[in-house]
N, C-alpha and C positions, 0 to 999 in steps of 0.2 A: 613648831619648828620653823628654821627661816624657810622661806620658797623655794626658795632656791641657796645652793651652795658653792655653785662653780662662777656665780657672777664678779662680774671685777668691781668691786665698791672703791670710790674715789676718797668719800672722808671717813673717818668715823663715827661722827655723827649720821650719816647715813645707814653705815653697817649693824648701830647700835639701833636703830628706829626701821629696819628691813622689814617689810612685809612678811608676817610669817600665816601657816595654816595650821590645820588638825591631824592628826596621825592616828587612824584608827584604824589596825590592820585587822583585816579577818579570812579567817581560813577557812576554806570550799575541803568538804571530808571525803568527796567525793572523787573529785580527782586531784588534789594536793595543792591549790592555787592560791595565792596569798596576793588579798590586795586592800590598798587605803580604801577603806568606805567613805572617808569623808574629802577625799581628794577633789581639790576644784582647777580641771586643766586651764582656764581662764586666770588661772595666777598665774600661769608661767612665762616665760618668754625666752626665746633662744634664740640670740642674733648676737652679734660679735665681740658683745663683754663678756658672753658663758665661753669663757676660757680651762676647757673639760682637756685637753693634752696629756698625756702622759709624757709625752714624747721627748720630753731632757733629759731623763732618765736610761742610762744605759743599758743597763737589764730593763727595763720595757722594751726600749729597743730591739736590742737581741731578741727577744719573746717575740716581738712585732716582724722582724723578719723571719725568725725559723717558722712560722706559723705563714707568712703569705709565704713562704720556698715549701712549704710540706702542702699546699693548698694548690698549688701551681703545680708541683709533679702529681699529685695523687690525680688529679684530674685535668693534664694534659694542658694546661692555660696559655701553651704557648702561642703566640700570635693570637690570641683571643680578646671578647671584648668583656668587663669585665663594668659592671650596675655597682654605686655604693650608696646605700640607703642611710643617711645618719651618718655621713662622712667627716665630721667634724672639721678639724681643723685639713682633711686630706691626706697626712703624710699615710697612714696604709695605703688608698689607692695608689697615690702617689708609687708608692712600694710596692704593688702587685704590679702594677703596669712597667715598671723597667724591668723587672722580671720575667713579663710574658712577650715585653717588645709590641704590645696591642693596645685598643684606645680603653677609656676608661670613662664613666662619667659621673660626679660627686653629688649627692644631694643633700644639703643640710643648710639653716639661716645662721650658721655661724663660722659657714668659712669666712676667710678673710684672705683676700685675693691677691694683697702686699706679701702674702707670706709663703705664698706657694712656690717651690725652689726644689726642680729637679729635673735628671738628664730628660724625663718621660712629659715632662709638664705640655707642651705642645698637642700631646697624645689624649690631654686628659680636658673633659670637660666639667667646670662646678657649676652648680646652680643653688643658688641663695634662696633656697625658700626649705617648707616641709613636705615631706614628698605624700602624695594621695596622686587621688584617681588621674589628675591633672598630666601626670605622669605616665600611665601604664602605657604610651607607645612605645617609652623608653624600654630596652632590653639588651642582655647581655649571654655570652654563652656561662657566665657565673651572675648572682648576686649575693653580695655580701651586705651585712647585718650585724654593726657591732654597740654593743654595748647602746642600745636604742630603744628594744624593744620594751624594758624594764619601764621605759619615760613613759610606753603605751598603755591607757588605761581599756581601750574595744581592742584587747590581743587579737582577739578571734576574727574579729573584722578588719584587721588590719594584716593579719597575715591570708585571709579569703583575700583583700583585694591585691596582694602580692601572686597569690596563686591564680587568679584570674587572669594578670598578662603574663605568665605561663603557659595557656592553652593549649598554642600552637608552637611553642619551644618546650619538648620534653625532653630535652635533652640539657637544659640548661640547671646547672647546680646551684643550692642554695646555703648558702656559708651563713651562722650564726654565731654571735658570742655574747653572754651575758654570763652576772655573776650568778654563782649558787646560794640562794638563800638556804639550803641544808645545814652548810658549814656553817654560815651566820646562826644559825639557831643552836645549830651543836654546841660552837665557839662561844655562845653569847655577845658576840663582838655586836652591839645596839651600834657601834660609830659604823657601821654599816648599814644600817635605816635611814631613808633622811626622804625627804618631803616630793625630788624628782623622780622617785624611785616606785610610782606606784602600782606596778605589778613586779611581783617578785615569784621566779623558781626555781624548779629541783631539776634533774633529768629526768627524774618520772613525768613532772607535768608538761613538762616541757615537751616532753615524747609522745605526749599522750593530747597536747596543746594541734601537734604538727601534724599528727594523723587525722583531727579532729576538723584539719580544714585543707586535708586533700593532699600529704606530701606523703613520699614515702622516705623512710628514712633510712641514710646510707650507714650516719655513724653519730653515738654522741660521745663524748669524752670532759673528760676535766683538765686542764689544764692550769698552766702561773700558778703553781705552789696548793693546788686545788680549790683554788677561789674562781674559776670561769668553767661556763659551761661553753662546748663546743659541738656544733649541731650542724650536719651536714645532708642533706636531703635533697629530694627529684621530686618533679609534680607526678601525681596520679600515684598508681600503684596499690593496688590491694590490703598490701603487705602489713599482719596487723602481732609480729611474734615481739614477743615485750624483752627489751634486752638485760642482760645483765645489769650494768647500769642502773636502771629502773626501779628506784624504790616503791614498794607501792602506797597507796593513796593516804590507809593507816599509820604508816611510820611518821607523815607531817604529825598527826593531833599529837604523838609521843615527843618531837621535837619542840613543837610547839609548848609541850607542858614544859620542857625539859626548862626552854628558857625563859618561860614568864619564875620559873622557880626560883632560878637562878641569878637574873639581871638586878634584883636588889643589891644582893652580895658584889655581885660585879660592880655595879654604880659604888654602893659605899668602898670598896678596896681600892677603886681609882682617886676618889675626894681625900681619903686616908692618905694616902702615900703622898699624892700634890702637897695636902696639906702640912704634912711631916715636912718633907722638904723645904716650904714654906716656915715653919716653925720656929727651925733651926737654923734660919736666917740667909736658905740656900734658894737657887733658883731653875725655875725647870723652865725648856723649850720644847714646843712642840715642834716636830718636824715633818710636814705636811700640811698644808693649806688647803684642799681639796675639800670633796665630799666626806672625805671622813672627818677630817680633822672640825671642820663646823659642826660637824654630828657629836664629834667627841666634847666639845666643848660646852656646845648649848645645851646638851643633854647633862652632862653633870652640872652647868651653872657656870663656870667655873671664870674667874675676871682674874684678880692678881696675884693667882695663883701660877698662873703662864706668865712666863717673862718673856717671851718670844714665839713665833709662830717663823717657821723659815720653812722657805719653799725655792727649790734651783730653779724654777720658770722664771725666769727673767721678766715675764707681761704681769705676774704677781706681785712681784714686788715692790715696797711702797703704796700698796692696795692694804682692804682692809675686810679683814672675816665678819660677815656677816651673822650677824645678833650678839656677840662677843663687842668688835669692833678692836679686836688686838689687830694693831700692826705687821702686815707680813713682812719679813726680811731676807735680805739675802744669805748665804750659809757664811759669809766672812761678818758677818755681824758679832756672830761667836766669842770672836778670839776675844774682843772686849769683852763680851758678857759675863765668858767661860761657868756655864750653867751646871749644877752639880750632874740635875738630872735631864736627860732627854728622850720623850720619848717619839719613838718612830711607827706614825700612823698606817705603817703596811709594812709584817714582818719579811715580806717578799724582796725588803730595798735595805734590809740591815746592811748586810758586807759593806752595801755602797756608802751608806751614809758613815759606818764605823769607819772607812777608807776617808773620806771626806773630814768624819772629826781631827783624826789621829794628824793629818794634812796641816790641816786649822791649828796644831797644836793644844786642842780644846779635852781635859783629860774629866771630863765626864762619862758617866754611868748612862747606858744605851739600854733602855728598853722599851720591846716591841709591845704594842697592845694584842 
């Protein structure tokens, strides 16, 4: 698989000759944990081409702020200071901090400093690296954690040294969010595997991850359409009662079988349908350029079978998907193409996109993977 999926590739010749690695997941029966065995953190790199945003997106949006305003009341953030670990490109910090009216400070090698733009920005500090030990003076009366820890292949040691400059703030809250690999294996959705992604969980492991190195936990939940986990916790604490939530350890190997059974069928029903489409002298786009959509493609093979890849990120476009090497486009690309079929790489963003085609005048067939 390529190395990475969220990088900005210039040619395609480039995207076509992308470094790629091995995907060997394996599963701990013990306590639920799913990780690449053959992962090698020295392929990666996160600096200011890994353009990872959701953020054009209106419904992310929405999702992004009802979740910092339910995060900020539930735990009082106002006038507070408020740690982001894995901050991307910033706009959540960004978004808690005008919220609480308090400072904030960003950590991650792929902000991009041109782009920061908000009433709070004054408030907020970024720093351009990855966050470790180098770090723990840093602190806040929250820290947040999204979509990062999944990149982390030493979980356990990297949430010990998160819990270590907690020591002497026990009062400070700890906000999580990652996908659920559960539903990925229920769903069989494979365009949800992909090569940055080398630790994957459940709430169970994930609950069972957080007590195992010292937090106690407030709350977990699912949220966005139930593809994210949301994990909210204190240092220290005893407290060891398994919540609802909590699948136990056994339900992974039945998941697990469910979907090694079933991903063939899956893989062939998507080549099939492209292909028909293709056949009959029609044309499909995909819609999404991200981590799925690279997953979706290099995992089925799949070259002129897509007649488009369109993404509304604006820094995407005119880039090009890595191992593929299709051209990403903007959504007014359409109207010329008008593609019979299109399918949308995250059923969570239909309404929007079906809003967007019906716009475009583009009277294609929408469907979600």
């Amino acid at each position: 698989m390529p190395v990475h999926s969220c990088r900005l590739v210039g040619t395609r010749q480039e995207a076509e000759a992308f470094p790629r690695g091995q995907l060997r997941l394996a599963l701990c029966t013990s306590c639920g944990f799913i990780t690449n065995t053959a992962y090698e953190p020295e392929l990666q790199s996160y600096f200011e081409s890994y353009e990872e945003t959701q953020g054009f997106s209106p419904r992310f949006r929405q999702f992004a702020r009802e979740l910092a305003q339910r995060w900020v009341d539930r735990y009082d953030l106002r006038g507070k200071d408020v740690l982001e670990i894995g901050c991307g490109k910033g706009e959540f910090l960004l978004l808690m901090c005008e919220l609480t009216g308090g400072r904030g400070v960003g950590i991650d090698p792929a902000v991009v400093f041109e782009r920061v733009s908000s009433p709070a920005a004054e408030r907020v500090e970024f720093i351009k690296d990855l966050y470790d030990e180098r770090y723990a003076h840093l602190a806040g009366d929250a820290v947040v954690c999204r979509h990062t820890l999944e990149h982390i292949r030493p979980v356990a040691d990297f949430l010990r040294m998160i819990r270590r400059t907690l020591d002497s703030r026990p009062e400070t809250v700890v906000l999580f969010e990652l996908p659920d690999v559960l539903r990925v294996l229920r769903e069989c959705a494979f365009w949800d595997i992909y090569y940055e992604h080398c630790s994957y969980f459940t709430p169970g492991s994930l609950a069972r991850l957080f007590r195992l190195t010292g937090f106690e936990l407030l709350a977990v939940e699912l949220d966005y359409d139930g593809q994210y986990i949301l994990v909210e916790a204190v240092p220290g604490g005893d407290a060891r009662e398994v919540l609802p939530i909590e699948e136990p350890p056994e339900a992974m190997a039945d998941a697990v079988a469910e979907f090694t059974r079933n991903l063939a069928t899956v893989e062939e029903r998507w080549k099939a349908e492209l292909g028909s489409v293709r056949s009959r002298g029609g044309k499909t786009a995909v819609w999404g350029s991200g981590s799925k959509g690279v997953a979706f493609l290099t995992t089925l093979g799949l070259g002129e079978e897509v007649s488009a890849v369109v993404d509304i990120n604006p820094y995407k476009q005119g880039k090009y998907m890595a191992g593929t090497g299709h051209e990403i486009v903007a959504p007014d690309t359409l109207r010329a193409l008008q593609p019979d079929l299109v399918v949308a790489m995250n059923p969570v963003y239909q309404d929007e996109i079906q809003h967007e085609l019906d716009t475009l005048g583009v009277d294609a067939r929408l469907e979600a993977v």
